[in-house]
ZADO-347484 format. One record per residue (C-alpha): residue number from 1; x, y, z. Coordinates in steps of 0.25 Angstrom, whole numbers. Layout:
<recs>
<rec i="NUM" px="X" py="Y" pz="Z"/>
...
</recs>
This chain:
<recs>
<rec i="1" px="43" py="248" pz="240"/>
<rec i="2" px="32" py="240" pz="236"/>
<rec i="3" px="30" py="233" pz="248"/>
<rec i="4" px="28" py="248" pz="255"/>
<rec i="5" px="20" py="252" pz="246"/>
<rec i="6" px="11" py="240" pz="249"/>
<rec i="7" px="9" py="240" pz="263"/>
<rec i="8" px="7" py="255" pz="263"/>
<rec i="9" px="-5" py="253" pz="252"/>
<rec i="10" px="-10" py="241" pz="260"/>
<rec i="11" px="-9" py="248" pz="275"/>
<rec i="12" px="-18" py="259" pz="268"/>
<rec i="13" px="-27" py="251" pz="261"/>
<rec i="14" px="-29" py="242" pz="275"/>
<rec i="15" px="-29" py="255" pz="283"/>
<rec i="16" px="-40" py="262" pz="276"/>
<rec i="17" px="-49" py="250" pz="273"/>
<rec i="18" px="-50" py="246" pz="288"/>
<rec i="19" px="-53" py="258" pz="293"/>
<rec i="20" px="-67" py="257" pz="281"/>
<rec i="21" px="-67" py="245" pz="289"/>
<rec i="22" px="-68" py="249" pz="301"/>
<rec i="23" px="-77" py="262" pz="298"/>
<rec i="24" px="-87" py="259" pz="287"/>
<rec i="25" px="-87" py="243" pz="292"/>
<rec i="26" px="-81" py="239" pz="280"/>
<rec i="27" px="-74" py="225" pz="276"/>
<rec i="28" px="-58" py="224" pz="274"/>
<rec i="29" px="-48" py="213" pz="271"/>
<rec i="30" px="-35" py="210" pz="268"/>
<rec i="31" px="-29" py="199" pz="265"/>
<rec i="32" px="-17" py="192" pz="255"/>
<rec i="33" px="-14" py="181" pz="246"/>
<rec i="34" px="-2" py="174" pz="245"/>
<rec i="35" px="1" py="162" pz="235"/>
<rec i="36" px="15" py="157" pz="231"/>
<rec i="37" px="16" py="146" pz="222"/>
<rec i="38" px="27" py="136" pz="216"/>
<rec i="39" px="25" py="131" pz="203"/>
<rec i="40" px="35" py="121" pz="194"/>
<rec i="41" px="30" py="121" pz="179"/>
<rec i="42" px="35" py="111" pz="170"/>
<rec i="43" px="24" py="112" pz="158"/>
<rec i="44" px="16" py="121" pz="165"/>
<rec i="45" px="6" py="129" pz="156"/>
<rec i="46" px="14" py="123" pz="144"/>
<rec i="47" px="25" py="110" pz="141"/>
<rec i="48" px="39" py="113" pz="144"/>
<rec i="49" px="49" py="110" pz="135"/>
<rec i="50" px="57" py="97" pz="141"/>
<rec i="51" px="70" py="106" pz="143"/>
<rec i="52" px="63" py="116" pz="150"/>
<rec i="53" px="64" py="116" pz="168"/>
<rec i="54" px="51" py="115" pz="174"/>
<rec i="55" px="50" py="129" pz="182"/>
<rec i="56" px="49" py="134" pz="197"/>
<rec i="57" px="39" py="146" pz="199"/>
<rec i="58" px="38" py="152" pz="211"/>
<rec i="59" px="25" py="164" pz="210"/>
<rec i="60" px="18" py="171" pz="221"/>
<rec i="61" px="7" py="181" pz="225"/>
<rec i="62" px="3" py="189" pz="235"/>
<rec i="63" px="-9" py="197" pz="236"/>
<rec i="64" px="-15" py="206" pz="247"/>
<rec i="65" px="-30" py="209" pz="245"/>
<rec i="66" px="-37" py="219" pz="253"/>
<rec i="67" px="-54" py="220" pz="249"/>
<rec i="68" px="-62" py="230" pz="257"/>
<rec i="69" px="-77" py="229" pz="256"/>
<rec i="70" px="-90" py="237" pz="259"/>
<rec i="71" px="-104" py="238" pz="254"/>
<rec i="72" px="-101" py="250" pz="245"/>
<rec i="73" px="-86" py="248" pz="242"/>
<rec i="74" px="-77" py="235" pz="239"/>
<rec i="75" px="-62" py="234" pz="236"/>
<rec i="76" px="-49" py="226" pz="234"/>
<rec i="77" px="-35" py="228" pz="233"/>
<rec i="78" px="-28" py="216" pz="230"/>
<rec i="79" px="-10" py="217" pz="229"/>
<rec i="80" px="-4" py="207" pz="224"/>
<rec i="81" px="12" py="204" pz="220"/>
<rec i="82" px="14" py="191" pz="210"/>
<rec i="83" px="29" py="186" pz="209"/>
<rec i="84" px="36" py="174" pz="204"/>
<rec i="85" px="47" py="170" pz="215"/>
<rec i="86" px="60" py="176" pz="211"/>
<rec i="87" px="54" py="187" pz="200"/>
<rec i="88" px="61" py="196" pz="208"/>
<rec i="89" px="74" py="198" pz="220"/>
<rec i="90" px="75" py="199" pz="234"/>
<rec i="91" px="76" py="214" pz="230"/>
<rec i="92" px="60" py="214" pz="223"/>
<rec i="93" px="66" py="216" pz="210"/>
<rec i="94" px="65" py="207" pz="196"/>
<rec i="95" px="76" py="199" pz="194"/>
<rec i="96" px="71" py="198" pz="177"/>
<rec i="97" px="71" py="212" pz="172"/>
<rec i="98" px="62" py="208" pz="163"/>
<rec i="99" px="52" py="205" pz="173"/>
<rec i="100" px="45" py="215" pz="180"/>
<rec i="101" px="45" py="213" pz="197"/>
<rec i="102" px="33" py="210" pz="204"/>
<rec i="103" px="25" py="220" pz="209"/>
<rec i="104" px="13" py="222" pz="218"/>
<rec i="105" px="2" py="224" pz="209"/>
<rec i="106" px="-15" py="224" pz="212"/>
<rec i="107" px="-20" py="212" pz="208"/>
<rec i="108" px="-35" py="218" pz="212"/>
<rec i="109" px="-39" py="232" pz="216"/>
<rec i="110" px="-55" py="237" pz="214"/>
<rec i="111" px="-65" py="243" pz="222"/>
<rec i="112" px="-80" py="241" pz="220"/>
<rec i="113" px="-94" py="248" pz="223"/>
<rec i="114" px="-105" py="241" pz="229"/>
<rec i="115" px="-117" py="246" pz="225"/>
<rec i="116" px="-132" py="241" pz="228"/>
<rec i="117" px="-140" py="230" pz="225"/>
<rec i="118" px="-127" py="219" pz="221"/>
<rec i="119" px="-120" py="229" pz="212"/>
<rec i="120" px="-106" py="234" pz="212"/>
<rec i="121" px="-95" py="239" pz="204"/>
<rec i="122" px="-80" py="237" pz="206"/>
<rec i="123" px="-68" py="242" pz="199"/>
<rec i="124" px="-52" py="239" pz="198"/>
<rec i="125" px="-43" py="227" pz="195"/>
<rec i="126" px="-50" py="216" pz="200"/>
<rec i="127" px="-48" py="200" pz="199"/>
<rec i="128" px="-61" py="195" pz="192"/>
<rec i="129" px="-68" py="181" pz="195"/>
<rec i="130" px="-78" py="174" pz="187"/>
<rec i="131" px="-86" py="161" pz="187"/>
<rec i="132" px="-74" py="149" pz="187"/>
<rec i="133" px="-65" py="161" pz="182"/>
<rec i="134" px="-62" py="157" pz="166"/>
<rec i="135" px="-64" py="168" pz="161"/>
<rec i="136" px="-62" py="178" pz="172"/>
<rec i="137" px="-53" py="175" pz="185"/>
<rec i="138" px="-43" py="180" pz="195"/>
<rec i="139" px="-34" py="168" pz="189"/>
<rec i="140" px="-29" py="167" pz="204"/>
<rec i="141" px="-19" py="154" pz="200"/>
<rec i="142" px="-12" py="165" pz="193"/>
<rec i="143" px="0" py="171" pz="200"/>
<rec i="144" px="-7" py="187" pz="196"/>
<rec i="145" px="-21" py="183" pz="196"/>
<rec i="146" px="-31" py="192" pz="187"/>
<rec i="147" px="-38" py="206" pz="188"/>
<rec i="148" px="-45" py="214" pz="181"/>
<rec i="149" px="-45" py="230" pz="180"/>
<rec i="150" px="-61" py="233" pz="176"/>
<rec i="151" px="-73" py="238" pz="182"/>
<rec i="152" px="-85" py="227" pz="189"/>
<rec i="153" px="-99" py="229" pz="193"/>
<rec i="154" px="-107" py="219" pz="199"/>
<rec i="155" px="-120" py="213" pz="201"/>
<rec i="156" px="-124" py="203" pz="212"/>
<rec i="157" px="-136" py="200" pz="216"/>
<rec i="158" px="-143" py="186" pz="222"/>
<rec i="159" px="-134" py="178" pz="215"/>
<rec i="160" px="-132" py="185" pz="203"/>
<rec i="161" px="-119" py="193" pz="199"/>
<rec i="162" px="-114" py="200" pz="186"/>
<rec i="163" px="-101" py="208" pz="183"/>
<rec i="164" px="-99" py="217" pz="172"/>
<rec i="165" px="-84" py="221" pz="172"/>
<rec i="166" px="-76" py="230" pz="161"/>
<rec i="167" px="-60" py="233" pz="162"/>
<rec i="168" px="-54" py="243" pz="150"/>
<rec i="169" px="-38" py="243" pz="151"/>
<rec i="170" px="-28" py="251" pz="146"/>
<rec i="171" px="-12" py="248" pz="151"/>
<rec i="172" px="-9" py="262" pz="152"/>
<rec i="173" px="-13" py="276" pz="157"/>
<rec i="174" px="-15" py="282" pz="141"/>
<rec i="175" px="-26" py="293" pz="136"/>
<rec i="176" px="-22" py="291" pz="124"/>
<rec i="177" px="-24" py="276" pz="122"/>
<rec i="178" px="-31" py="264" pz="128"/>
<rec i="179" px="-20" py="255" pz="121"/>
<rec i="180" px="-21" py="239" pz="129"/>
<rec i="181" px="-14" py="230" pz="118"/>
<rec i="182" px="-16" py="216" pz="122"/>
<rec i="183" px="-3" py="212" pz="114"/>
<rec i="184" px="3" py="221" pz="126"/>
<rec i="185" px="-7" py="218" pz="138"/>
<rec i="186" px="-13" py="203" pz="134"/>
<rec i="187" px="-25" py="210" pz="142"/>
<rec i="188" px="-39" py="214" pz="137"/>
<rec i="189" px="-41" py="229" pz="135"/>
<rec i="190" px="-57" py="229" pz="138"/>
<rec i="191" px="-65" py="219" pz="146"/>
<rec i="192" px="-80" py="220" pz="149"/>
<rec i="193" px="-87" py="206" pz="155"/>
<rec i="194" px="-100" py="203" pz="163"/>
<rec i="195" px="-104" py="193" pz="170"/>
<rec i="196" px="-117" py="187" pz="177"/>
<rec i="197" px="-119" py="175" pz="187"/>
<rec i="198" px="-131" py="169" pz="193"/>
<rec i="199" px="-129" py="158" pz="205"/>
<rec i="200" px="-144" py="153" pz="206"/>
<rec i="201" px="-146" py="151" pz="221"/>
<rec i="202" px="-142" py="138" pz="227"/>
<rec i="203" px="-145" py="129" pz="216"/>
<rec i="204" px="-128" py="129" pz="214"/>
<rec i="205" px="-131" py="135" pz="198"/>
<rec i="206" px="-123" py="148" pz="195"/>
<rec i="207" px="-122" py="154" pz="180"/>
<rec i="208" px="-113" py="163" pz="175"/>
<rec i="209" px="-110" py="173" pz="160"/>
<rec i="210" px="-99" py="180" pz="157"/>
<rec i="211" px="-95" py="190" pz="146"/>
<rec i="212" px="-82" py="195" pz="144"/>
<rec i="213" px="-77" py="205" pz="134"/>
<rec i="214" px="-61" py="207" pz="133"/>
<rec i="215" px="-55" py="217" pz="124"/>
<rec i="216" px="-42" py="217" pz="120"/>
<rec i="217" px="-33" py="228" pz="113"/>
<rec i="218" px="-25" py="227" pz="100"/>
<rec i="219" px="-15" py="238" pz="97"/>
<rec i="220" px="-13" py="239" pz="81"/>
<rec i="221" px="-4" py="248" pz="73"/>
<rec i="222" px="-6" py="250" pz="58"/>
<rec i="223" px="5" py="253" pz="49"/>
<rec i="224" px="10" py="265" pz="54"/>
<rec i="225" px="11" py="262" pz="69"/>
<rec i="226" px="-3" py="268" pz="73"/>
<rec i="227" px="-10" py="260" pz="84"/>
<rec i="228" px="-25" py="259" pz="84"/>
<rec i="229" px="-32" py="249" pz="93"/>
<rec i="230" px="-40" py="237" pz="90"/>
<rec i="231" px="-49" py="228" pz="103"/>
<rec i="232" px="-53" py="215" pz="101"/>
<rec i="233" px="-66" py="209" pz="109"/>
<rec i="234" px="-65" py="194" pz="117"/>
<rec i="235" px="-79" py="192" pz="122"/>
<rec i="236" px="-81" py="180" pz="130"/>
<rec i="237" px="-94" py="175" pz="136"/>
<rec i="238" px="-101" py="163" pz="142"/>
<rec i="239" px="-105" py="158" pz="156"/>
<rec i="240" px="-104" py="147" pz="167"/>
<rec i="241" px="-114" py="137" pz="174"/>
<rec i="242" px="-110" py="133" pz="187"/>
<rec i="243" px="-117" py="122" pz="197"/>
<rec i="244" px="-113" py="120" pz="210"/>
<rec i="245" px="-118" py="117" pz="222"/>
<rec i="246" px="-114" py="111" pz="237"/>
<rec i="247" px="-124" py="101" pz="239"/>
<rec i="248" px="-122" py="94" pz="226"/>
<rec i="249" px="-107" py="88" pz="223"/>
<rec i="250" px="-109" py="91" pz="206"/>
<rec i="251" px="-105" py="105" pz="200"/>
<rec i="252" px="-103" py="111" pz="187"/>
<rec i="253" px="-97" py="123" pz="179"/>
<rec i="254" px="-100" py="125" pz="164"/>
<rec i="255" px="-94" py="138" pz="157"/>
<rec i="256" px="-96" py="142" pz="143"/>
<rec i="257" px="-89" py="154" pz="137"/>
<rec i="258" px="-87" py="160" pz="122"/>
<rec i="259" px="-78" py="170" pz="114"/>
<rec i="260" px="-80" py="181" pz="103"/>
<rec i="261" px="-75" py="193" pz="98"/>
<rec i="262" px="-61" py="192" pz="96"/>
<rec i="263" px="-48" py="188" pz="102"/>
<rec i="264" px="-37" py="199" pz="108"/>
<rec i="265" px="-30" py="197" pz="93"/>
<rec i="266" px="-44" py="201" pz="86"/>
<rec i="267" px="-47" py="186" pz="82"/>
<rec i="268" px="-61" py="184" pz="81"/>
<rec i="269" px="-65" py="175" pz="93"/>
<rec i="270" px="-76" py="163" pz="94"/>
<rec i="271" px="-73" py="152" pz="105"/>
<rec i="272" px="-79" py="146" pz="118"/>
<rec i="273" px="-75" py="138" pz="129"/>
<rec i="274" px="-85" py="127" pz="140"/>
<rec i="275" px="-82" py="122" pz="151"/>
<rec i="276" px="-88" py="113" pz="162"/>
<rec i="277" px="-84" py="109" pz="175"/>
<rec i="278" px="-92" py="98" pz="184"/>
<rec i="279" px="-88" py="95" pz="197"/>
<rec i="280" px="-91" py="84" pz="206"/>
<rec i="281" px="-90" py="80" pz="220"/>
<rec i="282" px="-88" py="65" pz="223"/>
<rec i="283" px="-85" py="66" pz="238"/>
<rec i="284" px="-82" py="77" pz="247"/>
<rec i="285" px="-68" py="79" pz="245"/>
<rec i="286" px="-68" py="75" pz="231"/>
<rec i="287" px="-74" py="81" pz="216"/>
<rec i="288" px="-72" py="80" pz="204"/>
<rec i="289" px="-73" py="90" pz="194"/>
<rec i="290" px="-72" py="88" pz="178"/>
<rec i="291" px="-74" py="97" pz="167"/>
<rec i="292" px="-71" py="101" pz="152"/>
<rec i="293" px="-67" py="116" pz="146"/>
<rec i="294" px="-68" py="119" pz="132"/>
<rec i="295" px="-61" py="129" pz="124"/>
<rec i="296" px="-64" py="132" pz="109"/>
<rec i="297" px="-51" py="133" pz="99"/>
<rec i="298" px="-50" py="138" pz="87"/>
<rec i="299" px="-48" py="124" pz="77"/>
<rec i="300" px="-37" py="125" pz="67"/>
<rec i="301" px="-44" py="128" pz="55"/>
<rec i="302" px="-51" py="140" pz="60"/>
<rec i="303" px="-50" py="155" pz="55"/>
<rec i="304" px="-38" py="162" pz="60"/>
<rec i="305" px="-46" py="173" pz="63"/>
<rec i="306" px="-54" py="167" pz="72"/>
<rec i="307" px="-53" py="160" pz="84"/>
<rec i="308" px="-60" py="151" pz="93"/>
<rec i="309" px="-51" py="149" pz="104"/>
<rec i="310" px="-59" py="153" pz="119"/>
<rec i="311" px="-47" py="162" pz="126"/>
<rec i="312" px="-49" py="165" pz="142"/>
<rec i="313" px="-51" py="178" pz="147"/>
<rec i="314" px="-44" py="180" pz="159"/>
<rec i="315" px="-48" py="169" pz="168"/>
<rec i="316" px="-40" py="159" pz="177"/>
<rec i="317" px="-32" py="148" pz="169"/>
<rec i="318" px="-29" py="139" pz="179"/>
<rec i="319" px="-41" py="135" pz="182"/>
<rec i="320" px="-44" py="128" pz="172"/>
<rec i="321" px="-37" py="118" pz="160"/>
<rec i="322" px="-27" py="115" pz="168"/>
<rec i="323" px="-18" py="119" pz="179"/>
<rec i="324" px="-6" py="118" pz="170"/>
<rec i="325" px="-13" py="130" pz="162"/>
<rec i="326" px="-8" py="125" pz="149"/>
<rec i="327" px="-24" py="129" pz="142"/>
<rec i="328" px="-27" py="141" pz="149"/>
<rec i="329" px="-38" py="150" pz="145"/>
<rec i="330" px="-32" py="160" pz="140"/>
<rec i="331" px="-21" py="150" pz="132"/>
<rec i="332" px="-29" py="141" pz="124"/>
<rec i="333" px="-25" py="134" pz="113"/>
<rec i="334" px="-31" py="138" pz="99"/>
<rec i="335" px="-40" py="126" pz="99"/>
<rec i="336" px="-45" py="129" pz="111"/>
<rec i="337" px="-46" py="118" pz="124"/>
<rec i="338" px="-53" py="106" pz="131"/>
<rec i="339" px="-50" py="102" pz="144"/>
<rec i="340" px="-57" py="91" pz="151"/>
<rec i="341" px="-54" py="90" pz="164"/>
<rec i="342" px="-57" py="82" pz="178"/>
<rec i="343" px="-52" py="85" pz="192"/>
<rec i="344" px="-54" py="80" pz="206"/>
<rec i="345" px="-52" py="89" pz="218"/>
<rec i="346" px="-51" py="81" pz="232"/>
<rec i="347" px="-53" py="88" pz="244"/>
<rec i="348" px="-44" py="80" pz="255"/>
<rec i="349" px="-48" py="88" pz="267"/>
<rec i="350" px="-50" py="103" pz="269"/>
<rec i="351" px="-37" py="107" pz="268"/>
<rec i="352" px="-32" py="97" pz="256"/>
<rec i="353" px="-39" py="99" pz="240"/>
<rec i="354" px="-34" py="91" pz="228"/>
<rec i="355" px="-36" py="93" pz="215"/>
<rec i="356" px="-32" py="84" pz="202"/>
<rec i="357" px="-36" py="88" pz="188"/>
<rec i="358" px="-35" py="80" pz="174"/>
<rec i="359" px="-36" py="88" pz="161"/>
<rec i="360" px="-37" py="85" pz="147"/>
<rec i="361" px="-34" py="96" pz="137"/>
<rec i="362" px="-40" py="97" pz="121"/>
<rec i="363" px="-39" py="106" pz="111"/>
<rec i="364" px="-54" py="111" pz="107"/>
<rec i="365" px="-49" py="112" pz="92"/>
<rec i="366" px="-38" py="105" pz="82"/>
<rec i="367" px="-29" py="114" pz="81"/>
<rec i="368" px="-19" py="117" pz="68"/>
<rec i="369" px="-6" py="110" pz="76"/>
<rec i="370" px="-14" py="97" pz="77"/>
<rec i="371" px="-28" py="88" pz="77"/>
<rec i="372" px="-25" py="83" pz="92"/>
<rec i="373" px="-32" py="92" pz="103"/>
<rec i="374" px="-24" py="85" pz="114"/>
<rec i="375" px="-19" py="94" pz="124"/>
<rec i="376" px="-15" py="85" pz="135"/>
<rec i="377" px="-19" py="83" pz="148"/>
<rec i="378" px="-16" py="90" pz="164"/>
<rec i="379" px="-16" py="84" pz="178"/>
<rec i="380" px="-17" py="94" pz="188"/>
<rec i="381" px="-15" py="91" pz="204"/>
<rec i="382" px="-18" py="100" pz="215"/>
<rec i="383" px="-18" py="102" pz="230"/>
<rec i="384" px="-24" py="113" pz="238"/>
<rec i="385" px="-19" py="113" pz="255"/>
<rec i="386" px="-25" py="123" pz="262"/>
<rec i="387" px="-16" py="125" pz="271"/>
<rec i="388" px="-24" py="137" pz="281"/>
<rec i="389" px="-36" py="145" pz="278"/>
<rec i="390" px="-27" py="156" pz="271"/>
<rec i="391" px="-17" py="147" pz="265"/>
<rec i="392" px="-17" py="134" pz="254"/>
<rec i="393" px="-7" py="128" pz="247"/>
<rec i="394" px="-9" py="121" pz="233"/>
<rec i="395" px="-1" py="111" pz="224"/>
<rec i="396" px="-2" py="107" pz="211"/>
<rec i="397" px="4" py="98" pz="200"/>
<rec i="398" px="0" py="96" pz="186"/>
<rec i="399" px="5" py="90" pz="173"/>
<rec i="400" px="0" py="92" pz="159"/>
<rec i="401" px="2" py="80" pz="149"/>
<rec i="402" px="4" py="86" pz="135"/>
<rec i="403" px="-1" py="81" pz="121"/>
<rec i="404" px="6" py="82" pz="108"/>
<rec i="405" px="-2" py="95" pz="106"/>
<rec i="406" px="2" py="103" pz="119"/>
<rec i="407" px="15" py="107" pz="116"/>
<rec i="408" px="10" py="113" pz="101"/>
<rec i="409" px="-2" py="120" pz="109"/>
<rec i="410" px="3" py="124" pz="122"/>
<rec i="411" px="16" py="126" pz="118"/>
<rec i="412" px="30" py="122" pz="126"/>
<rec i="413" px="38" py="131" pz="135"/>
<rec i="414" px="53" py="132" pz="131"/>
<rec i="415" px="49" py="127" pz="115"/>
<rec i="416" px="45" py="139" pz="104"/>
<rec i="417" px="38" py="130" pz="94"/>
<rec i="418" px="34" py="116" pz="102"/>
<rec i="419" px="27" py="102" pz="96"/>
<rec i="420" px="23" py="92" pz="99"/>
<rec i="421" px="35" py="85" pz="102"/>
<rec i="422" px="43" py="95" pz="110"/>
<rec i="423" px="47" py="90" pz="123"/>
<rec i="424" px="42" py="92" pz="135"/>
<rec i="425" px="41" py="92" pz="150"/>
<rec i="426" px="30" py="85" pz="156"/>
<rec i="427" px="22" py="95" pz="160"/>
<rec i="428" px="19" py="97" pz="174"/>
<rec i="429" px="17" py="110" pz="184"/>
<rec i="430" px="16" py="110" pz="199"/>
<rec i="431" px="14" py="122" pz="209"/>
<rec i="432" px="11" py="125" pz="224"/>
<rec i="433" px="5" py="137" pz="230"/>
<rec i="434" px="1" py="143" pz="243"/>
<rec i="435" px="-10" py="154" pz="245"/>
<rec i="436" px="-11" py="160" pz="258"/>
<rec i="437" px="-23" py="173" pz="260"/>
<rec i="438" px="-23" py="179" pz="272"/>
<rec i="439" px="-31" py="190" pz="278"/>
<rec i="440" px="-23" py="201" pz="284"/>
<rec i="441" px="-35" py="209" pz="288"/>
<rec i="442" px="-50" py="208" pz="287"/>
<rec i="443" px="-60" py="218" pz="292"/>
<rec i="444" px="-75" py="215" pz="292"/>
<rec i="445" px="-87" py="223" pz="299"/>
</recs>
């Protein structure tokens, strides 16, 4: 049924897209994504517990895109279906009744009006790219990847750009309320952000600022079960510093961000995070790039009522601290996080990359568990092969080496309340994807 349904929308969709094509000298294309990947995790994300089994994954996604383009109107519809292998039967249906089967969902779907002079506005659910994507991302490591339902305009002119974007949700259809609960959604009622870069000619300088308001929800009863509704305010500002250049084998990123207003459980919120990157080419094929990112904490003995640990927003994880994604963004400890960091990327011919990384993770603050701020340290390998000009393949293998505070921080998998001395297994992840894009159709005029 789905699968009708599917090539009856997309056979429309081509249909009356290439006939604008061909009429009004229009721009259409359609292509796909398809990405399996393997993954065995033995300690990945936090320690296992020694009489645990490391653990098989199998996920895909697919994803069919089709972008049409003119001077007065743009668009995009992009279909995809995640799955793990083996969520469902031969049959399409979930073999856990608890777990809802897989469906064919829009990962991306807006429409946008060009308008003179560098200025457009777009609207819809839309995946959302900014700078080295902390803060705001597509998070395309993830098997879903991230979008956004809100509203665009845009600005670019000679090097300049700025985005002013707003999204208000609701979960439901209702006139009567406007109910969005994060303790039901984890997901902000209100964002509102704007952003400005300028890339000075050819000198390799680019700037960028950011502001981003997130609001979230709190449904509260009083004693007689009447529910009333409370928001509380995240804003989270800062900018970044870019130099690069193609003549000159040196680069650099900086980023500095800060935090007020208030968490989503109403705490008051004043934290910060930097981070700089510098990069450097020794030979041709080989660079090596090393960097530090800093995350305030709340120390122990501060006020309960306040805090000082920098959250994420919804930016990529992987990326950064670590391919092991023990200290993401958006999973911080209380004392916030340090990681210094040093990779080396060797480019073996045009067809061969790899990558090794080394990093060394602190806490920014004591916290109350103990004095050491020791987190531990990961090893991350990689190998790119690109295989074809629509296909590559990638493998990786890491292992994180756990302190004594690890466990009390992170956590272990399988153990309810772990210290310091709970056994585990050494800690170890590996995957292998493939990603293959082809185009089905393109038409240009």
């Amino acid at each position: 049924m789905e699968k009708a349904y599917l090539y009856r929308l997309l056979s429309s969709l081509s249909l009356g897209v290439i006939c604008l094509s061909v009429f009004a000298q229009h721009e259409f294309d359609l292509n796909a994504e398809y990405r399996p990947r393997a993954e065995v995790r033995s300690g990945y994300s936090q320690p296992l517990a020694k009489d645990l089994s490391p653990d098989l994954l199998m996920m895909q996604r697919v994803r069919l895109n089709a972008a049409y383009k003119s001077k007065l109107i743009n668009a995009r519809l992009s279909i995809q279906d995640s799955r793990v292998f083996g969520e469902v039967n031969q049959k399409g249906a979930a073999v856990n009744k608890d777990v809802k089967a897989p469906n064919l969902f829009l990962y991306e779907a807006w429409a946008e009006l060009v308008f003179p002079k560098g200025i457009a506005f777009r609207i819809g659910r839309q995946a959302l790219s900014y700078d080295d994507q902390r803060l705001l991302s597509v998070c395309n490591w993830n098997n879903t990847g991230s979008a956004h339902d809100l509203a665009l305009l845009t600005y670019r002119f000679n090097g300049f750009k700025a985005d002013l974007g707003y999204a208000y949700n609701n979960d439901q259809s209702n006139p009567l309320t406007s109910d969005y609960d994060y303790g039901t959604t984890s997901f902000y009622k209100t964002m509102a952000y704007l952003w400005l870069s300028q890339r000075f000619g050819h000198s390799g300088w680019n700037i960028s600022a950011i502001a981003v308001s997130t609001g979230f929800q709190e449904t509260i009863k009083d004693e007689e079960g009447v529910e009333s509704y409370q928001n509380h305010y995240k804003y989270t500002y800062g900018g970044n510093v870019e130099f690069k250049k193609k003549d000159i084998p040196f680069s650099l990123y900086a980023t500095a961000y800060g935090q007020s207003g208030e968490t989503n459980k109403g705490v008051d919120l004043s934290a910060f995070m930097l981070a700089l990157k510098l990069n450097y080419q020794i030979v041709k094929p080989l660079d090596i790039t090393g960097g530090i990112d800093y995350f305030s904490g709340t120390s122990k003995d501060a006020d309960k009522k306040k805090s000082n640990t920098f959250t994420g927003l919804y930016g990529t994880n992987h990326r950064f601290n670590g391919a092991m994604d023990y200290w993401t963004s958006t999973a911080l400890p209380t004392g916030g996080l340090m990681d210094l960091y040093l990779s080396a990327r060797y480019k073996v011919c045009d067809q061969v990359t790899l990558l090794g990384s080394f990093h060394s993770f602190r806490l920014a603050k004591e916290m109350e568990i103990s004095s050491n701020k020791g987190l531990g340290n990961e090893i991350d390998l990689d190998v790119t092969y690109k295989f074809c000009k629509i296909a590559t393949i990638q493998a990786g293998w890491s292992t994180y080496l756990t302190s004594d505070l690890t466990n009390v921080v992170r956590g272990v998998t399988g153990v309810a309340s772990p210290t310091k001395d709970t056994d585990t297994r050494l800690a170890q992840w590996a995957y292998l994807s493939l990603t293959i894009t082809p185009d089905f159709f393109t038409f240009k005029k």
